[in-house]
C-alpha positions as CSV (number, residue, x, y, z in Angstrom):
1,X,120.1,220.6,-9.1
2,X,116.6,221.9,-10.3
3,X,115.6,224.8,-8.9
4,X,111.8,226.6,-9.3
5,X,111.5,230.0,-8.3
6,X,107.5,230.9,-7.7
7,X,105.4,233.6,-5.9
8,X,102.8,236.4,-6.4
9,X,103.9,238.9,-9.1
10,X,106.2,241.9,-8.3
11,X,108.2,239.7,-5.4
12,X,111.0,240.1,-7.2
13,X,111.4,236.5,-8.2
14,X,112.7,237.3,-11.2
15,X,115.6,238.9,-10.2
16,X,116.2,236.8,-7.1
17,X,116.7,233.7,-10.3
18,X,118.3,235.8,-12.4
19,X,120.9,236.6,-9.5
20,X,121.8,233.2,-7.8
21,X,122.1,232.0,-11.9
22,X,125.1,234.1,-11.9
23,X,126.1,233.3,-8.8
24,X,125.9,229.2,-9.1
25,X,128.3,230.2,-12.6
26,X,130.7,232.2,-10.6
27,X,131.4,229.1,-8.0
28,X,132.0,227.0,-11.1
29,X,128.4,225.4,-11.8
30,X,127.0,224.7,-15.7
31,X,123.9,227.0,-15.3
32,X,120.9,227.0,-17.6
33,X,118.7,229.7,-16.7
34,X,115.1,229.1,-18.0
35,X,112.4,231.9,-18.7
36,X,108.7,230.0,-17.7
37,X,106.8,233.1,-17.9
38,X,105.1,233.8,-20.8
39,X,105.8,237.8,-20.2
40,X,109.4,236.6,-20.3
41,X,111.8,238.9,-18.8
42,X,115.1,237.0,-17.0
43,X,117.3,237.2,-20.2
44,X,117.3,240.9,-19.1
45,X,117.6,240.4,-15.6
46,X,120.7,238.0,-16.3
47,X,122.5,241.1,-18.2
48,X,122.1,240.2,-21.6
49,X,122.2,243.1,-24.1
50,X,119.4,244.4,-26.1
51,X,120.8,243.1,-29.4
52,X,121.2,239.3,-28.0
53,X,117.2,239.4,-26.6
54,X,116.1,240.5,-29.8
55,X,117.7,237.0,-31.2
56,X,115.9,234.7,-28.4
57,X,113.1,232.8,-29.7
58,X,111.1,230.6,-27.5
59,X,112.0,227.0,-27.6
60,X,109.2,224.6,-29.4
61,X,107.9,221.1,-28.8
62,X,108.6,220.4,-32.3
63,X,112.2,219.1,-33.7
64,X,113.7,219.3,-29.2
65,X,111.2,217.1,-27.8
66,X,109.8,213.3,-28.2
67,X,107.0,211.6,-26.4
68,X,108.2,208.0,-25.0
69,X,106.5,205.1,-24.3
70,X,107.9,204.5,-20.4
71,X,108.0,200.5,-19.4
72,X,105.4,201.0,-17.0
73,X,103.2,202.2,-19.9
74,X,103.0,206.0,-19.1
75,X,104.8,208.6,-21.5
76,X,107.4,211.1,-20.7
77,X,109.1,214.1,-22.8
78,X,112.2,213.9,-23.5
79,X,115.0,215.9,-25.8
80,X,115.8,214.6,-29.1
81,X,118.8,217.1,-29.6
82,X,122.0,218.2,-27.3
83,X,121.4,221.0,-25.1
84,X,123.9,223.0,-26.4
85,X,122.3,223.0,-30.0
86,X,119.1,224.1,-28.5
87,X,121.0,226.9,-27.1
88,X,122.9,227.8,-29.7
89,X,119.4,227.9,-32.1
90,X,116.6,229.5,-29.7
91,X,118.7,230.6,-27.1
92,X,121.4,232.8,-25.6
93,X,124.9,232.7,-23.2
94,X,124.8,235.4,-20.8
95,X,127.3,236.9,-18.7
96,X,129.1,234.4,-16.4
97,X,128.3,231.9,-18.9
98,X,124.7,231.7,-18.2
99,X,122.8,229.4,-20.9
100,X,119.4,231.1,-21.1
101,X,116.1,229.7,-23.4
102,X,112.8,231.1,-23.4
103,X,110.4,228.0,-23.1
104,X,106.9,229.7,-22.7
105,X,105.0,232.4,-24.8
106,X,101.9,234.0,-25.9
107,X,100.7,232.3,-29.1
108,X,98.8,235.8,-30.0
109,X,95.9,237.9,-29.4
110,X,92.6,235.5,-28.9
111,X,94.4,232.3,-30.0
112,X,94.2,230.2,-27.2
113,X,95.9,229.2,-24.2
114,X,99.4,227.8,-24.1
115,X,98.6,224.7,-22.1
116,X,101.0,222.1,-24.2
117,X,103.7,224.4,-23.8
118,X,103.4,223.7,-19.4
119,X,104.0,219.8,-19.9
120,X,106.7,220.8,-22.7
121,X,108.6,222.7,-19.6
122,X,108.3,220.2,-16.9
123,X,109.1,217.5,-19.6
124,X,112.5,219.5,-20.5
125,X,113.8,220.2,-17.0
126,X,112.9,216.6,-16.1
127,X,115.3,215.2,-18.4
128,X,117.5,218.0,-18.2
129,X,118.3,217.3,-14.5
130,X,118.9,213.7,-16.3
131,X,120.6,214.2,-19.2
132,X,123.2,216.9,-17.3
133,X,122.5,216.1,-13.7
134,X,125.8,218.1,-12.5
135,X,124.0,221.3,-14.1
136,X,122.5,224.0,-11.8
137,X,119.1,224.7,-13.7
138,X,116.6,227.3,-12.7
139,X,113.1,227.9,-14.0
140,X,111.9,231.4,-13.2
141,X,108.0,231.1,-13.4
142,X,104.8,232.8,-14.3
143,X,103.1,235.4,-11.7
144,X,100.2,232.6,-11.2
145,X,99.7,229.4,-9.4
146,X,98.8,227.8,-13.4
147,X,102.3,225.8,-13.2
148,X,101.4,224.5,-9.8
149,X,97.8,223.2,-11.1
150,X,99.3,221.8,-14.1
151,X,102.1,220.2,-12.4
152,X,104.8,222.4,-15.0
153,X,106.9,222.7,-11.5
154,X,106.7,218.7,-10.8
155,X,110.5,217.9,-12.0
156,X,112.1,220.7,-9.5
157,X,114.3,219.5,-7.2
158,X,113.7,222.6,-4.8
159,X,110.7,225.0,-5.1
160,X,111.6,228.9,-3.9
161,X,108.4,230.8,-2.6
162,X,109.1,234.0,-3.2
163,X,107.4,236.3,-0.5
164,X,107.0,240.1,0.7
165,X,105.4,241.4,3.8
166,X,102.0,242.1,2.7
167,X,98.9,240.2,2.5
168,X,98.5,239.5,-1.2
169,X,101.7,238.4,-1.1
170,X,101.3,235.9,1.6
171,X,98.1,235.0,1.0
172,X,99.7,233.7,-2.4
173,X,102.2,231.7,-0.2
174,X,99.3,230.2,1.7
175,X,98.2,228.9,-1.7
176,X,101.4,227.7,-3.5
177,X,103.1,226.2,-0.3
178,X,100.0,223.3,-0.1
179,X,100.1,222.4,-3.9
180,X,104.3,222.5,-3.9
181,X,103.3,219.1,-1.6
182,X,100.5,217.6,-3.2
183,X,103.0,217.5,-6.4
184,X,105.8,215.8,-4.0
185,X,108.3,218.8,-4.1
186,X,109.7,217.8,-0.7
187,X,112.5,221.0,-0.8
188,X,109.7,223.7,-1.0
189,X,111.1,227.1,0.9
190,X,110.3,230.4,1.3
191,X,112.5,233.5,0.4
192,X,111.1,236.6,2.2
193,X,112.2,239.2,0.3
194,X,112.7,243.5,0.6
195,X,112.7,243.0,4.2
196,X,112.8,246.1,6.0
197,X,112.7,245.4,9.6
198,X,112.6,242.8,12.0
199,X,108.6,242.8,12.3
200,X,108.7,242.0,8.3
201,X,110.7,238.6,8.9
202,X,109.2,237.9,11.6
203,X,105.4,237.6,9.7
204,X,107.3,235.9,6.9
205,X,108.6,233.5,9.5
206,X,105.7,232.8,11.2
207,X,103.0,232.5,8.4
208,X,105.5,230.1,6.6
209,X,105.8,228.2,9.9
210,X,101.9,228.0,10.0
211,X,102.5,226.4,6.3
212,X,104.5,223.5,7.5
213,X,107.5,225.7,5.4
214,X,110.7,227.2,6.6
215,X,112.5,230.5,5.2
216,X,115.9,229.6,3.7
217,X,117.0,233.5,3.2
218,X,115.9,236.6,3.9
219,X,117.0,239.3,1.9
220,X,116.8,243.3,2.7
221,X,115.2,245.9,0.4
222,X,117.4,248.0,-1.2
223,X,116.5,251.2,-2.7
224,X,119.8,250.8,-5.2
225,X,118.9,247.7,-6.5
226,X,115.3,249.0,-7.1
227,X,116.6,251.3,-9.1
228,X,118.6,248.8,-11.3
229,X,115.6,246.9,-11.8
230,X,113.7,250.4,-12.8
231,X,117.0,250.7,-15.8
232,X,116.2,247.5,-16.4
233,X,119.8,246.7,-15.8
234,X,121.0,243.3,-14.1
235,X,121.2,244.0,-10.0
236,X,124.8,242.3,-9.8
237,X,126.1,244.7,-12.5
238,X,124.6,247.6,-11.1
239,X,125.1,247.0,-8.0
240,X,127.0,244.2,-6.9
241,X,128.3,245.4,-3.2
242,X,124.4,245.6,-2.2
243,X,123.1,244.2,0.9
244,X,120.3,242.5,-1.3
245,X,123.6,240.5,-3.2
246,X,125.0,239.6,-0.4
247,X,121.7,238.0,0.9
248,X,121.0,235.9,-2.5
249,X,124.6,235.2,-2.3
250,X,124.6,234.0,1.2
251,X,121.1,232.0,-0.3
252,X,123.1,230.5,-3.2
253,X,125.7,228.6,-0.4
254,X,122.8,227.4,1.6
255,X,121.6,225.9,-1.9
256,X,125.2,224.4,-2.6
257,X,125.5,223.0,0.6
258,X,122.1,221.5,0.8
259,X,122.9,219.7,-2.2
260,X,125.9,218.3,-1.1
261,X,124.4,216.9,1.8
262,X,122.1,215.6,-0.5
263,X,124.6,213.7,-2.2
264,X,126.5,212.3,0.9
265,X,123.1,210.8,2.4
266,X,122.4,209.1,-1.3
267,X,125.9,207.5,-1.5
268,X,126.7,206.7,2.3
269,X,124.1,203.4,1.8
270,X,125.8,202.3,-0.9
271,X,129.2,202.8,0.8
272,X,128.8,201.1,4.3
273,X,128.7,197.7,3.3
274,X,132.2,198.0,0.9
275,X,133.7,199.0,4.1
276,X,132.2,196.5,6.1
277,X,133.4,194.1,3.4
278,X,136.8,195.5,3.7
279,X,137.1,195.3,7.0
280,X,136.1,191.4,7.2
């Protein structure tokens, strides 16, 4: 399962990934938690210590990943070492087990834009999900719609629009949820997030209706877990009882269960005519 979490900045995406990575981890998945953002900061929403985010180095193109020739004649990324190496080198395992890699990052002041390093990304979760196709990977993204533009979300198997109450907010929602289909990500949903009242699901609800989109959770604001994220301290350490958990929690199961229904509908074709055959 490859999961894209997206939406305007300050939504709280970041710690909405960094919470359902722990949670996949806890119900027994291999989780790779993957930093898109350039300001990277889900390493320290997943609970890693100060002296292990020092160590993290962003992943390069050079000595992971190869250009292929494909049969039909186009050319895909793809990685040249195991995973776990590439972890062990750039990367870091967090609490619960959590693999995380930084994949995007500023070159420097007035050097240029990072463009190769979008198509790097969407070439390393693409044959990621291939590679280890049982893994639970999540790619926390920029605060822009750049990744949509340049297709860096394309190999996502589910797209999470992370979305408050307020205009900006949604007006971001009204931008993302369109290119999440011209790029063919079927599973896009919305998250609403530090709900405080009916009326502020209810918008939610209804401007992602107007989209074409559904919301998959809805999860409160909590004034605790703000304050976490204020300590910069990871939300399910600090405060793992909240309401706000419980919600990403209950989001997480949707996710698992989704994906088992998934599975069943790929495999029951493939199953039907062995039974007819036994049956004859």
């Amino acid at each position: 399962m490859r999961i894209g979490v997206t939406g305007k900045g300050g939504v709280g995406k970041t710690t909405i990934a960094a919470t359902m990575a722990r949670l996949f981890a806890r119900r027994g998945y291999a989780v790779n938690a993957l930093d898109g953002d350039p300001n990277p900061n889900l390493a320290a929403a997943l609970g890693i210590p100060p002296d292990a985010l020092a160590r993290l180095v962003r992943v390069p193109h050079e000595g992971v990943m190869e250009e292929r020739t494909e049969p039909g004649g186009g050319t895909s990324l793809h990685l040249t070492r195991p995973f776990e190496e590439v972890v062990d080198e750039f990367g870091a395992v967090g609490p619960d087990g959590v693999r995380t890699l930084t994949m995007t990052g500023l070159l420097g002041a007035g050097k240029g834009c990072i463009c190769g390093q979008h198509g790097m990304v969407r070439g390393f979760v693409g044959d990621l999900g291939a590679v280890r196709p049982d893994d639970v990977t999540i790619l926390d993204t920029e605060a822009s719609i750049e990744h949509l533009s340049r297709g860096t979300v394309r190999t996502v198997d589910t797209l999470l629009v992370v979305a408050e109450p307020y205009f900006r907010a949604l007006q971001t929602l009204g931008r993302i949820v369109p290119l999440a289909n011209e790029l063919g990500i079927s599973q896009t949903y919305v998250v609403a997030n530090k709900v405080r009242s009916d009326w502020d699901e209810s918008t939610i609800r209804e401007y992602a209706e107007r989209l074409g989109s559904t919301v998959i959770a809805s999860i409160p604001y909590d004034e605790e877990a703000a304050d976490a994220d204020r300590r910069a301290e990871s939300m399910l350490d600090a405060v793992p009882d909240s309401p706000a958990v419980a919600a990403i929690d209950e989001l997480v199961s949707t996710l698992v269960q989704a994906r088992r229904g998934t599975r069943a509908a790929a495999t029951a074709p493939a199953l039907a005519p062995l039974a007819n055959a036994q049956t004859t």
